[in-house]
HTML snippet that shows the backbone in 3Dmol.js (N, CA, C, O; Angstrom):
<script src="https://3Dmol.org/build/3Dmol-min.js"></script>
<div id="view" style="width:600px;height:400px;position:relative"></div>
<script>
const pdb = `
ATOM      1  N   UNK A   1     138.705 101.551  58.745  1.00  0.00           N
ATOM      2  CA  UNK A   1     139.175 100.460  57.925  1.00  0.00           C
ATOM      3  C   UNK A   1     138.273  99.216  58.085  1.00  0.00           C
ATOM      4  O   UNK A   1     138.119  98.408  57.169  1.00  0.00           O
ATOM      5  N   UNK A   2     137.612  99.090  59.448  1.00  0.00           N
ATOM      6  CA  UNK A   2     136.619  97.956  59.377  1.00  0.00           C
ATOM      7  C   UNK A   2     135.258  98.100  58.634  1.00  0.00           C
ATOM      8  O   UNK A   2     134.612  97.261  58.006  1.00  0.00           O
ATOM      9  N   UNK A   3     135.073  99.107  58.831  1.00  0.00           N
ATOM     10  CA  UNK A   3     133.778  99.530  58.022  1.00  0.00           C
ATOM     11  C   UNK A   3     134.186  99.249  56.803  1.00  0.00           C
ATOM     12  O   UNK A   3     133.592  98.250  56.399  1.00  0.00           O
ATOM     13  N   UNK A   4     134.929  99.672  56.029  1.00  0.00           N
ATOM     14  CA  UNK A   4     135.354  98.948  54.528  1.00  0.00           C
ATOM     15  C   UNK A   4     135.290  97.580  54.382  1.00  0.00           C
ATOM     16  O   UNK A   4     134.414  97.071  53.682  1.00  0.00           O
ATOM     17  N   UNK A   5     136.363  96.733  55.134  1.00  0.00           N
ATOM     18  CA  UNK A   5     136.233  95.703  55.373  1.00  0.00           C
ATOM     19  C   UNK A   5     135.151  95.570  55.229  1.00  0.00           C
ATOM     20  O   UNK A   5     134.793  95.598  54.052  1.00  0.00           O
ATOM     21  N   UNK A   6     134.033  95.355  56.313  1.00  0.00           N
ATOM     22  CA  UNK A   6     132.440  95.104  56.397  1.00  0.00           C
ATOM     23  C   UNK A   6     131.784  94.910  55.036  1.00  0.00           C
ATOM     24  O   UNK A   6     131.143  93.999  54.513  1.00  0.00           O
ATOM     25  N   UNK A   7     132.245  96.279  54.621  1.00  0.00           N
ATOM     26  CA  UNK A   7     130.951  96.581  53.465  1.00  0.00           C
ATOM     27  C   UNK A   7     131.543  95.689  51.767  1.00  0.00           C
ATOM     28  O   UNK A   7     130.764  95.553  50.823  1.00  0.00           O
ATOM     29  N   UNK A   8     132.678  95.309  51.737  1.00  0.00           N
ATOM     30  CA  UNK A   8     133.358  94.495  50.597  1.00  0.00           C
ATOM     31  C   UNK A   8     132.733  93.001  50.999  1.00  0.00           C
ATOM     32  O   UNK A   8     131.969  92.479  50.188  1.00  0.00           O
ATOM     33  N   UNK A   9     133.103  92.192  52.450  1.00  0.00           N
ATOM     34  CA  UNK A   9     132.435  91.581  52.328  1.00  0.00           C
ATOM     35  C   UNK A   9     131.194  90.954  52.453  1.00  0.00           C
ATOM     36  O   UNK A   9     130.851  89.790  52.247  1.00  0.00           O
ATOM     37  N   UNK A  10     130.330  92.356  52.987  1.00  0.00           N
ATOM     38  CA  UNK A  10     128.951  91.785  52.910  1.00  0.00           C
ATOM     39  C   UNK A  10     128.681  91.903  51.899  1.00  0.00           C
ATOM     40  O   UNK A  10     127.817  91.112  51.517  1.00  0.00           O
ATOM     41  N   UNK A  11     129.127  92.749  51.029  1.00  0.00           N
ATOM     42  CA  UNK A  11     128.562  92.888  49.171  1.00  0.00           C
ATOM     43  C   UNK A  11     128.732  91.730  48.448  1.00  0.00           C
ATOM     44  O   UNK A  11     127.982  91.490  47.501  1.00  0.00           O
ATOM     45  N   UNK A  12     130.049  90.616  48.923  1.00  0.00           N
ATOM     46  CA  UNK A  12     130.347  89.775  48.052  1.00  0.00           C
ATOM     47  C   UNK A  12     128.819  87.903  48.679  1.00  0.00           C
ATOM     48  O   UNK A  12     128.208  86.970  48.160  1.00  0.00           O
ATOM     49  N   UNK A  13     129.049  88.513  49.950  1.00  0.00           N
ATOM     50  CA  UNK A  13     128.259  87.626  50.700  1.00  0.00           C
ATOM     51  C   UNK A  13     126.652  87.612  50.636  1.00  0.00           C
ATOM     52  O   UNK A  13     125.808  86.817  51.049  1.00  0.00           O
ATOM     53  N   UNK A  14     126.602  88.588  50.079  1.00  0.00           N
ATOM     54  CA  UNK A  14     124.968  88.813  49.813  1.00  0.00           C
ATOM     55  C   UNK A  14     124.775  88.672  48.135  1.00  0.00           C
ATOM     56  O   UNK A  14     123.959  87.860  47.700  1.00  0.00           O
ATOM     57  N   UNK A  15     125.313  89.237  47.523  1.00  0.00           N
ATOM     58  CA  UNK A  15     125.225  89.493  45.473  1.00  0.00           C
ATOM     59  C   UNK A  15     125.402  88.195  45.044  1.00  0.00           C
ATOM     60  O   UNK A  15     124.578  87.754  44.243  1.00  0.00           O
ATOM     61  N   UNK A  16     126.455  87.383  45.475  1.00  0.00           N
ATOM     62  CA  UNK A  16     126.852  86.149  44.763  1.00  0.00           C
ATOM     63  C   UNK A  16     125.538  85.335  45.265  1.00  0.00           C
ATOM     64  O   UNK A  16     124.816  84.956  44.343  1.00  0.00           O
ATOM     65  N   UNK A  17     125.127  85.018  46.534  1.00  0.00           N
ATOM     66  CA  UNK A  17     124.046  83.514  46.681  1.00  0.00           C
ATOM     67  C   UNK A  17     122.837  83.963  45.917  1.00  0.00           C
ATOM     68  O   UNK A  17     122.006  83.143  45.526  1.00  0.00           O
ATOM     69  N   UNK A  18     122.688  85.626  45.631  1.00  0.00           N
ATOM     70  CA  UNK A  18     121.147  85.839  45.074  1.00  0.00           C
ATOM     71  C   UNK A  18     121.727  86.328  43.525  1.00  0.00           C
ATOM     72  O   UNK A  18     121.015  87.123  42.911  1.00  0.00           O
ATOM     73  N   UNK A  19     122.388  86.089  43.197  1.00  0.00           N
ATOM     74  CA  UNK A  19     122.918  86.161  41.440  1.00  0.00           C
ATOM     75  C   UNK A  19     122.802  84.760  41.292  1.00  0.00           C
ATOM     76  O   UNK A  19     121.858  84.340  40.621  1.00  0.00           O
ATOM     77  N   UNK A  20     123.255  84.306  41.583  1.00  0.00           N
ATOM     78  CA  UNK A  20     123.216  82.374  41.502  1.00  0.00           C
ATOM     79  C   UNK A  20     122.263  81.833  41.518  1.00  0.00           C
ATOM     80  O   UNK A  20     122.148  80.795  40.866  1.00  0.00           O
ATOM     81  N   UNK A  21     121.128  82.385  42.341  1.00  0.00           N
ATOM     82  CA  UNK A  21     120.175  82.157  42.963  1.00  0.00           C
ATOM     83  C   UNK A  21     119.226  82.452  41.202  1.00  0.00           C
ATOM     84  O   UNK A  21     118.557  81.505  40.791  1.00  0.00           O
ATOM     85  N   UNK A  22     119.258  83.268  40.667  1.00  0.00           N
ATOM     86  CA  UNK A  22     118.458  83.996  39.622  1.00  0.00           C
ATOM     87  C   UNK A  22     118.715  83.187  38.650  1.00  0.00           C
ATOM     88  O   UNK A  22     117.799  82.586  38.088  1.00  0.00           O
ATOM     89  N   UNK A  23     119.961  83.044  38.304  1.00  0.00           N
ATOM     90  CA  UNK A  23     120.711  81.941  36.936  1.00  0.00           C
ATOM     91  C   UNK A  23     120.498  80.641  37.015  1.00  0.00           C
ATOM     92  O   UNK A  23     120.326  79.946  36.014  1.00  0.00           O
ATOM     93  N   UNK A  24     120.488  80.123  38.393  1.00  0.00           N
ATOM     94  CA  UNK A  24     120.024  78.432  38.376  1.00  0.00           C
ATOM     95  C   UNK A  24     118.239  78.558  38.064  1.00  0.00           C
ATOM     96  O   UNK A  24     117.563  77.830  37.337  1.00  0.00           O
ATOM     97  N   UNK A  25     117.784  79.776  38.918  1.00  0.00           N
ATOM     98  CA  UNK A  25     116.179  79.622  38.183  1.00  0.00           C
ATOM     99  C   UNK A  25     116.108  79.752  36.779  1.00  0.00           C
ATOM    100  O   UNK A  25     115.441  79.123  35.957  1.00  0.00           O
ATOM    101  N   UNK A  26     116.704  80.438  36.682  1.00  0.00           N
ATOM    102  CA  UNK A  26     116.498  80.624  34.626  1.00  0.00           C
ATOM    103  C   UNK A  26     116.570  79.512  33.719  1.00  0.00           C
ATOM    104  O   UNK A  26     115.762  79.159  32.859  1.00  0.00           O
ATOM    105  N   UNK A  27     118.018  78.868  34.161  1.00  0.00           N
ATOM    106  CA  UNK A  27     118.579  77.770  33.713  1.00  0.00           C
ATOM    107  C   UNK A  27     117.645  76.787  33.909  1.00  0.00           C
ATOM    108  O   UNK A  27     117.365  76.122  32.911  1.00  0.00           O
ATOM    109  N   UNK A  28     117.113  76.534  34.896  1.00  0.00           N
ATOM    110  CA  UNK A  28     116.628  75.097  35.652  1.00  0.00           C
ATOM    111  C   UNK A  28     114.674  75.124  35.550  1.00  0.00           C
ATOM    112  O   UNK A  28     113.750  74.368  35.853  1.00  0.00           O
ATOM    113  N   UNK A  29     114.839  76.412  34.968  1.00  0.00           N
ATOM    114  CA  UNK A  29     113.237  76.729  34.698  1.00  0.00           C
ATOM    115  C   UNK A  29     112.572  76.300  36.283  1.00  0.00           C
ATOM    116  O   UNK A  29     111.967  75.248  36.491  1.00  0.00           O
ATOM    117  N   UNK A  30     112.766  77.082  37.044  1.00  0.00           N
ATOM    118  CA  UNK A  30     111.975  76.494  38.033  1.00  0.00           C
ATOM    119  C   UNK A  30     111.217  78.047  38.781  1.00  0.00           C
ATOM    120  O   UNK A  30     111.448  79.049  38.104  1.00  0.00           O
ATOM    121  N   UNK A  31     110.471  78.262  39.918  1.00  0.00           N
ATOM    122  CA  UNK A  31     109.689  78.979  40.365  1.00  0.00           C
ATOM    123  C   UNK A  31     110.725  79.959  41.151  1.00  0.00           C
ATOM    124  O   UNK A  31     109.879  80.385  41.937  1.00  0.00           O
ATOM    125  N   UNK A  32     111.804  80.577  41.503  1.00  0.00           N
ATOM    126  CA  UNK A  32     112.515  81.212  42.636  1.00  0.00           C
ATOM    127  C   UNK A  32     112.689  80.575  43.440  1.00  0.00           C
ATOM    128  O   UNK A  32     112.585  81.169  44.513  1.00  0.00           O
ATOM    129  N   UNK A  33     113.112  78.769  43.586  1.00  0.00           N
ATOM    130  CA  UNK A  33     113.052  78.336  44.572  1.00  0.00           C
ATOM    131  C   UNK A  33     115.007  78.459  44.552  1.00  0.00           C
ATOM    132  O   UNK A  33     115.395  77.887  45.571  1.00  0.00           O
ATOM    133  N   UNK A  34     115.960  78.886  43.912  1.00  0.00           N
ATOM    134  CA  UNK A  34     116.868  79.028  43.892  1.00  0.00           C
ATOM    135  C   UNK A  34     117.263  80.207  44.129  1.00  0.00           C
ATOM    136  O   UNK A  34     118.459  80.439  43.950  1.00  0.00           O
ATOM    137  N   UNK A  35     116.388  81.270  44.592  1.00  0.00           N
ATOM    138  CA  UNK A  35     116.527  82.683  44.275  1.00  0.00           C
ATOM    139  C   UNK A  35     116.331  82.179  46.091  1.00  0.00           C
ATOM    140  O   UNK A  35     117.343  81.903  46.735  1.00  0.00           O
ATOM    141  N   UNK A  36     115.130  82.126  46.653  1.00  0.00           N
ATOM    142  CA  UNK A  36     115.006  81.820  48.014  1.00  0.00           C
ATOM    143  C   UNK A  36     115.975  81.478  49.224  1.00  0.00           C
ATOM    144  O   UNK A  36     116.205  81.837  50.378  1.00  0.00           O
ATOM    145  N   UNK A  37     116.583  80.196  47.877  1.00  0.00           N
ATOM    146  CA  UNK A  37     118.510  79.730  48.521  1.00  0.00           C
ATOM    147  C   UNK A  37     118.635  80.194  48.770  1.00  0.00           C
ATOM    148  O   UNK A  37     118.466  80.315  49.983  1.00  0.00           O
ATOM    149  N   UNK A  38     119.237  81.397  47.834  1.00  0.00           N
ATOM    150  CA  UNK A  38     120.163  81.738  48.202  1.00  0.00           C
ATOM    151  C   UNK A  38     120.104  83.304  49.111  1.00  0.00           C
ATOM    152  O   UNK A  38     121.090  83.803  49.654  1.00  0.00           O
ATOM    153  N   UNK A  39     118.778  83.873  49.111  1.00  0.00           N
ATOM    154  CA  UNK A  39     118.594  84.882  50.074  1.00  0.00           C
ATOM    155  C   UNK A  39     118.896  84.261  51.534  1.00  0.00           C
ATOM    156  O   UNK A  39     119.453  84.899  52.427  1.00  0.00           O
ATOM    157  N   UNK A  40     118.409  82.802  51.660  1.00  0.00           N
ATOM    158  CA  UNK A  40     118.850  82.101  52.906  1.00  0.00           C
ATOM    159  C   UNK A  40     120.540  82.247  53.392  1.00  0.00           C
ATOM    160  O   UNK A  40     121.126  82.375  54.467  1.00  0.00           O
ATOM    161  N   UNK A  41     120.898  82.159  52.083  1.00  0.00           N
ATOM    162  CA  UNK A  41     122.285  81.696  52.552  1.00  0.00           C
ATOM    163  C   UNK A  41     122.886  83.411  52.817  1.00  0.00           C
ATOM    164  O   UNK A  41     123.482  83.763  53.835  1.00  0.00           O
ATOM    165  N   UNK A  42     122.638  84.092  51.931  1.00  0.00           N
ATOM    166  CA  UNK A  42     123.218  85.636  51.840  1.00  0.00           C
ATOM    167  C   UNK A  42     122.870  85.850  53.697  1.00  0.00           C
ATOM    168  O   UNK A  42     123.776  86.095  54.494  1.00  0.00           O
ATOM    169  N   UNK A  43     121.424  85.696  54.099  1.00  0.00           N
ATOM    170  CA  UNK A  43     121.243  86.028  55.242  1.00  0.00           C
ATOM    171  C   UNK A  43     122.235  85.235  56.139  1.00  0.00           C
ATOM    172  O   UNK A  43     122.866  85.983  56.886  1.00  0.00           O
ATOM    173  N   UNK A  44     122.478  84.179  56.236  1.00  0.00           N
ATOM    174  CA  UNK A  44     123.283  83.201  56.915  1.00  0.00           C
ATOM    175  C   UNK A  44     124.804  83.938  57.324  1.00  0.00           C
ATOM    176  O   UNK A  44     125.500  83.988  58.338  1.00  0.00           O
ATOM    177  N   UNK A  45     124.906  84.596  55.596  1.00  0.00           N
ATOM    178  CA  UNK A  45     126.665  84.616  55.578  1.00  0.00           C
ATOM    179  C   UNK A  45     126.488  85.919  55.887  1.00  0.00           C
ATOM    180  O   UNK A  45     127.591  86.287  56.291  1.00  0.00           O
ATOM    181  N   UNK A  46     125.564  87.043  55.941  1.00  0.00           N
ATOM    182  CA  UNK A  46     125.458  88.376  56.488  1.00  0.00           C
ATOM    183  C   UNK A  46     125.277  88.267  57.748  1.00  0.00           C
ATOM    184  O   UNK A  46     125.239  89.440  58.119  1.00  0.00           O
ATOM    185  N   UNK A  47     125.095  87.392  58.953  1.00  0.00           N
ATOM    186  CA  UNK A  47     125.335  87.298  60.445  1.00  0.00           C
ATOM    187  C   UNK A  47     126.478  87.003  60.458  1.00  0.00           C
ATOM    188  O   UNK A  47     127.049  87.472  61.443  1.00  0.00           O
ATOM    189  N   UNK A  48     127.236  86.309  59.675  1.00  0.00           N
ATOM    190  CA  UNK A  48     128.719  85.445  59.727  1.00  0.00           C
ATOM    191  C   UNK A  48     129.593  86.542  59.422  1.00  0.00           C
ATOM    192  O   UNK A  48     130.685  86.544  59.991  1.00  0.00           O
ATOM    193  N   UNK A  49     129.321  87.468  58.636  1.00  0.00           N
ATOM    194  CA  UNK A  49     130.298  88.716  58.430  1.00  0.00           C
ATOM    195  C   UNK A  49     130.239  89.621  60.023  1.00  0.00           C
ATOM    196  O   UNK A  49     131.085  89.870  60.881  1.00  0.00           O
ATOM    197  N   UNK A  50     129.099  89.861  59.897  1.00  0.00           N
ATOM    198  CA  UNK A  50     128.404  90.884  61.043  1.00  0.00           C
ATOM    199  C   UNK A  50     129.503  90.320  62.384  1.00  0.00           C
ATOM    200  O   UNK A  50     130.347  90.967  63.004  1.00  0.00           O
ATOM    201  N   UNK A  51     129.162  89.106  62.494  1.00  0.00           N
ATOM    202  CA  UNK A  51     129.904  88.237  63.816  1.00  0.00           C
ATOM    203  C   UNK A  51     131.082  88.456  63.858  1.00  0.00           C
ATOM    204  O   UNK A  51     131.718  88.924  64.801  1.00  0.00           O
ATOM    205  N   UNK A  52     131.599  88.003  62.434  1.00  0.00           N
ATOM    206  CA  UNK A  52     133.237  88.217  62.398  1.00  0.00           C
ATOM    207  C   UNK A  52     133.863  89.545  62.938  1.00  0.00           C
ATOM    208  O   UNK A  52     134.741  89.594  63.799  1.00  0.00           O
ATOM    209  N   UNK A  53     133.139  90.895  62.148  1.00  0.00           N
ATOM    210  CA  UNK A  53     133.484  92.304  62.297  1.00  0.00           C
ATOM    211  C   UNK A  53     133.168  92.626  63.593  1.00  0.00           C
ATOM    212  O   UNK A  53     133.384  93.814  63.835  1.00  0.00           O
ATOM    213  N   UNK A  54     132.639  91.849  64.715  1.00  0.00           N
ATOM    214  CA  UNK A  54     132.003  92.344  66.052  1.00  0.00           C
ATOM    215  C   UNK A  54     133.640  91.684  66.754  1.00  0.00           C
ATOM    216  O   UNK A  54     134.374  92.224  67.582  1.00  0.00           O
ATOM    217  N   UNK A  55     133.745  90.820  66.293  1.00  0.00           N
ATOM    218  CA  UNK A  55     134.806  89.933  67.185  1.00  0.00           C
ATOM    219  C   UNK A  55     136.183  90.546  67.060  1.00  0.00           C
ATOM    220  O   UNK A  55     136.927  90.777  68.013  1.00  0.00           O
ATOM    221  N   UNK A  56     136.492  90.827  65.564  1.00  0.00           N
ATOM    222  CA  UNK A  56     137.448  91.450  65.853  1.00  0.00           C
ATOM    223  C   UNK A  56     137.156  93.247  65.914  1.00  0.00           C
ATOM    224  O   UNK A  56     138.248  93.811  65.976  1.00  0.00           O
ATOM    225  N   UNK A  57     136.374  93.915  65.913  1.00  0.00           N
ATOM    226  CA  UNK A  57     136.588  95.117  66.909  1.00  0.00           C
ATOM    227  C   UNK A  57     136.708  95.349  67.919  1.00  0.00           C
ATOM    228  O   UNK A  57     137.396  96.294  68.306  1.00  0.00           O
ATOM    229  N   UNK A  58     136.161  94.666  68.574  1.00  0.00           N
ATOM    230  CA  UNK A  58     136.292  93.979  70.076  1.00  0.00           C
ATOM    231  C   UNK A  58     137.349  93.494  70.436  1.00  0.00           C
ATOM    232  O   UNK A  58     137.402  93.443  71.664  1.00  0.00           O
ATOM    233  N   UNK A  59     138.811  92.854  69.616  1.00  0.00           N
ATOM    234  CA  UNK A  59     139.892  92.917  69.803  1.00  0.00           C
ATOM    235  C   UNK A  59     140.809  93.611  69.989  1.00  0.00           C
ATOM    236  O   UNK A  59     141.858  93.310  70.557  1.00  0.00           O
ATOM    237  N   UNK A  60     140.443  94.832  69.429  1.00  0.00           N
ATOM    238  CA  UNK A  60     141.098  95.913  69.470  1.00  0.00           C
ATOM    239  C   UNK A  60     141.468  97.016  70.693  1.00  0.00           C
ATOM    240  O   UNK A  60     140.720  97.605  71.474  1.00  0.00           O
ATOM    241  N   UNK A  61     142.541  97.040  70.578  1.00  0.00           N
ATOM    242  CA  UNK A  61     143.030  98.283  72.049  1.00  0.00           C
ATOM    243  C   UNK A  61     142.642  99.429  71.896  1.00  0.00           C
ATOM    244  O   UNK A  61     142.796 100.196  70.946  1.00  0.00           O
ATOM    245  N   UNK A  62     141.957  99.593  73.168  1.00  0.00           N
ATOM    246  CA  UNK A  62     141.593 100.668  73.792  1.00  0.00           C
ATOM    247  C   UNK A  62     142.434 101.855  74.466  1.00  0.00           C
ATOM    248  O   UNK A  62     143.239 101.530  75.339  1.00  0.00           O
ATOM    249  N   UNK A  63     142.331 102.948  74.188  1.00  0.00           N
ATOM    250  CA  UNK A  63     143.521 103.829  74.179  1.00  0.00           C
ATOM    251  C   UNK A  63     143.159 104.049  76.384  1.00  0.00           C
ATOM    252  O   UNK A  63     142.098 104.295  76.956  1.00  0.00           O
ATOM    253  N   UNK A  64     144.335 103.853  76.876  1.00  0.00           N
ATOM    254  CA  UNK A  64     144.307 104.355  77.905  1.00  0.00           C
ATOM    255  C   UNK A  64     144.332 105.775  78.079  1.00  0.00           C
ATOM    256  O   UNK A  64     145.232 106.490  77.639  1.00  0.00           O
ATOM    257  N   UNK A  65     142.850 106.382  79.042  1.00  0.00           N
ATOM    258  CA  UNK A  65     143.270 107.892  79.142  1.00  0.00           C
ATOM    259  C   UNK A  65     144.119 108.083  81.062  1.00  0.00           C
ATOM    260  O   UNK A  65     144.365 107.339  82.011  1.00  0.00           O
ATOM    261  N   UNK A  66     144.289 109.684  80.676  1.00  0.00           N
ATOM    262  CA  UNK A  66     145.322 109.821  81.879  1.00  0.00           C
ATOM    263  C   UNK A  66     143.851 110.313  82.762  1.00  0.00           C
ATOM    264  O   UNK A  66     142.663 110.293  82.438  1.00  0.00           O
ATOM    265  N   UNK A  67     144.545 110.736  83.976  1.00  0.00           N
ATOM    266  CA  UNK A  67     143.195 111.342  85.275  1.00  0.00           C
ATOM    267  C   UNK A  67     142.528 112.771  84.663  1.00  0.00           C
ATOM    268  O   UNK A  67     141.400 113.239  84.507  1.00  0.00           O
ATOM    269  N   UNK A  68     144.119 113.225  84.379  1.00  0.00           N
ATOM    270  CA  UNK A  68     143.692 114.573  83.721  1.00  0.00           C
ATOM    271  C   UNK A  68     142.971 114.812  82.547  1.00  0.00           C
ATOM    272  O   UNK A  68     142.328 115.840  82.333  1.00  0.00           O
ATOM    273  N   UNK A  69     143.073 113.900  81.818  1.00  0.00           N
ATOM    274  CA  UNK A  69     141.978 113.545  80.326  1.00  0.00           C
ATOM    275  C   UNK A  69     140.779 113.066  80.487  1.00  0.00           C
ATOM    276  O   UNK A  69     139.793 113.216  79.766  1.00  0.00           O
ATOM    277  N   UNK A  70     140.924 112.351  81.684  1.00  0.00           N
ATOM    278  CA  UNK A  70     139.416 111.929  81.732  1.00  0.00           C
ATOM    279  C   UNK A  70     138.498 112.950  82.574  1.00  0.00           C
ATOM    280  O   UNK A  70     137.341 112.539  82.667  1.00  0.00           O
ATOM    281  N   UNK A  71     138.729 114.138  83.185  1.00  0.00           N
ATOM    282  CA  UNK A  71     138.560 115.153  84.252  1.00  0.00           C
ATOM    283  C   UNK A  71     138.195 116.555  82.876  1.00  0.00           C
ATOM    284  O   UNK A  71     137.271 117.366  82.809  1.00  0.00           O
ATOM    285  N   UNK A  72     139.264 116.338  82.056  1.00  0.00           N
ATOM    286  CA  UNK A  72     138.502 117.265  80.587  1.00  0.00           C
ATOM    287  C   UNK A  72     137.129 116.637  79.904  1.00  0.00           C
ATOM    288  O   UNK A  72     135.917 116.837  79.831  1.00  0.00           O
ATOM    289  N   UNK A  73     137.768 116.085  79.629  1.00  0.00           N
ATOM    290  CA  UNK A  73     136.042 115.202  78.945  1.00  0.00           C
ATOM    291  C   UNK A  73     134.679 115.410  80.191  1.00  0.00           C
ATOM    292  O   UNK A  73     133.593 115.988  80.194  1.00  0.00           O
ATOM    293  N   UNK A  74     135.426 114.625  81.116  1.00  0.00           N
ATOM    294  CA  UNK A  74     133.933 114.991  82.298  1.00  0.00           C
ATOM    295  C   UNK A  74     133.731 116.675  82.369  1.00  0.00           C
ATOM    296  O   UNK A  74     132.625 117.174  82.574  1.00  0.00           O
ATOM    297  N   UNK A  75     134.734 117.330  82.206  1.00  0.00           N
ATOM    298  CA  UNK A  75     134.584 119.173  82.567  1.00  0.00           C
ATOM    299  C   UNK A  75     133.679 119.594  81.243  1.00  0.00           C
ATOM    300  O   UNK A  75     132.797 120.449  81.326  1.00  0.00           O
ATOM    301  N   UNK A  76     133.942 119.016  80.224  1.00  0.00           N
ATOM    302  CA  UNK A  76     133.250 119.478  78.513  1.00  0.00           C
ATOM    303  C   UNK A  76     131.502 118.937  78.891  1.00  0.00           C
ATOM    304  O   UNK A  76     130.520 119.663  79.045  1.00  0.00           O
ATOM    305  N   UNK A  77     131.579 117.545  78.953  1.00  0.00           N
ATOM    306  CA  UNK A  77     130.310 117.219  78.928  1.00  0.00           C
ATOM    307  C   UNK A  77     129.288 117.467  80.051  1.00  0.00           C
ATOM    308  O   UNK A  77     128.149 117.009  80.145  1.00  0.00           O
ATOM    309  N   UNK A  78     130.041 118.410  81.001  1.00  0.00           N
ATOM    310  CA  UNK A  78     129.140 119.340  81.784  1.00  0.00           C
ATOM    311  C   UNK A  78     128.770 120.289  81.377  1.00  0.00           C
ATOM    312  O   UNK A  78     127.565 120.541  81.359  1.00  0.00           O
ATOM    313  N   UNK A  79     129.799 121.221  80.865  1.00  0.00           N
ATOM    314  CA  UNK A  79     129.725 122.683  80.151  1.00  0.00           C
ATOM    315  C   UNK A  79     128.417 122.426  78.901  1.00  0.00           C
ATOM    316  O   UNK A  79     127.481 123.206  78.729  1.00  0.00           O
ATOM    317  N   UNK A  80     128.671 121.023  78.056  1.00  0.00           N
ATOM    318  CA  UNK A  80     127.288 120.944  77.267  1.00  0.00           C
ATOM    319  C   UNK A  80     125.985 120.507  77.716  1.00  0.00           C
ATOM    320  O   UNK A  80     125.053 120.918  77.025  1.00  0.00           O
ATOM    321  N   UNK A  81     125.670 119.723  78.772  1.00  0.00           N
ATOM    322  CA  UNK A  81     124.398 120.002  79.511  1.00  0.00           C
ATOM    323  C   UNK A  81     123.853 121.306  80.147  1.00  0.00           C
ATOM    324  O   UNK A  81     122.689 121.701  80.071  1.00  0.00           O
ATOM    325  N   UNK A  82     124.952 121.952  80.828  1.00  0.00           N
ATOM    326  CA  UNK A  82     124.713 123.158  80.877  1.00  0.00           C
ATOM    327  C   UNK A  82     124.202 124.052  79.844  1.00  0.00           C
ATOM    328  O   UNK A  82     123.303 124.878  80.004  1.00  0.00           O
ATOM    329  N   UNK A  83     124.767 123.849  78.907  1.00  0.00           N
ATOM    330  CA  UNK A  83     123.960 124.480  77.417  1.00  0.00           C
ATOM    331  C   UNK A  83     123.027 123.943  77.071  1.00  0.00           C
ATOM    332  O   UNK A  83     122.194 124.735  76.631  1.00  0.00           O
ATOM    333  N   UNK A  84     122.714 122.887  77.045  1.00  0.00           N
ATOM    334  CA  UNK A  84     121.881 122.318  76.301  1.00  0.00           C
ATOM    335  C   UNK A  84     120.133 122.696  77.482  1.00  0.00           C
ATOM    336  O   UNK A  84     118.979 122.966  77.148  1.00  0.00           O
ATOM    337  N   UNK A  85     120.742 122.535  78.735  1.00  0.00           N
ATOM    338  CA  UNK A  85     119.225 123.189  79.856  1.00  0.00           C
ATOM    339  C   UNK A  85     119.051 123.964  79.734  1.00  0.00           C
ATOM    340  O   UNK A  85     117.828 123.986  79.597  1.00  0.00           O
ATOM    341  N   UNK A  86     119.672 125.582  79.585  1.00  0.00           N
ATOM    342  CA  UNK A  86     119.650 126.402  79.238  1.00  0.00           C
ATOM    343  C   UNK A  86     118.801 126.993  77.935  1.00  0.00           C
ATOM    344  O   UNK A  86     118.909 128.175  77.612  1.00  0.00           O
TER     345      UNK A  86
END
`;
const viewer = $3Dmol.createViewer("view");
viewer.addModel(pdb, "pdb");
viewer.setStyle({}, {cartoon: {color: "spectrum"}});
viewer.zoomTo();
viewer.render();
</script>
């Protein structure tokens, strides 16, 4: 569900400053210096998403395992080195 999250609003955070960015050059007859903006800003607000989605995954609970669950997992990921030297 965060990965969705993520990807809605980096799409909206990146398309809008460099669409804007294209129409004020058109409009304003000028060289891409509005197109530049707004790649600045898309980059700006694409760390600001990135940040956000780090902070809250990182909020999130971590499933406690039992002795015996964690003693399977360690027993599996032996059995696959073992295969994998082999």
């Amino acid at each position: 569900m965060l990965a969705f999250e993520m990807t809605w609003k980096l799409a909206i955070v990146v398309l809008i400053p460099i669409i804007a960015g294209v129409y004020l050059d058109k409009s304003a007859d000028t060289d891409h210096v509005f197109l530049f903006i707004g790649l600045a800003l898309a980059v700006l607000g694409s760390i600001g998403v990135m940040w956000q989605m780090m902070q809250k995954a990182n909020s999130l609970p971590v499933p406690k395992l039992s002795a015996e669950e964690k003693q399977n997992i360690q027993r599996r990921y032996e059995e696959e080195d073992k295969e994998n030297d082999a």
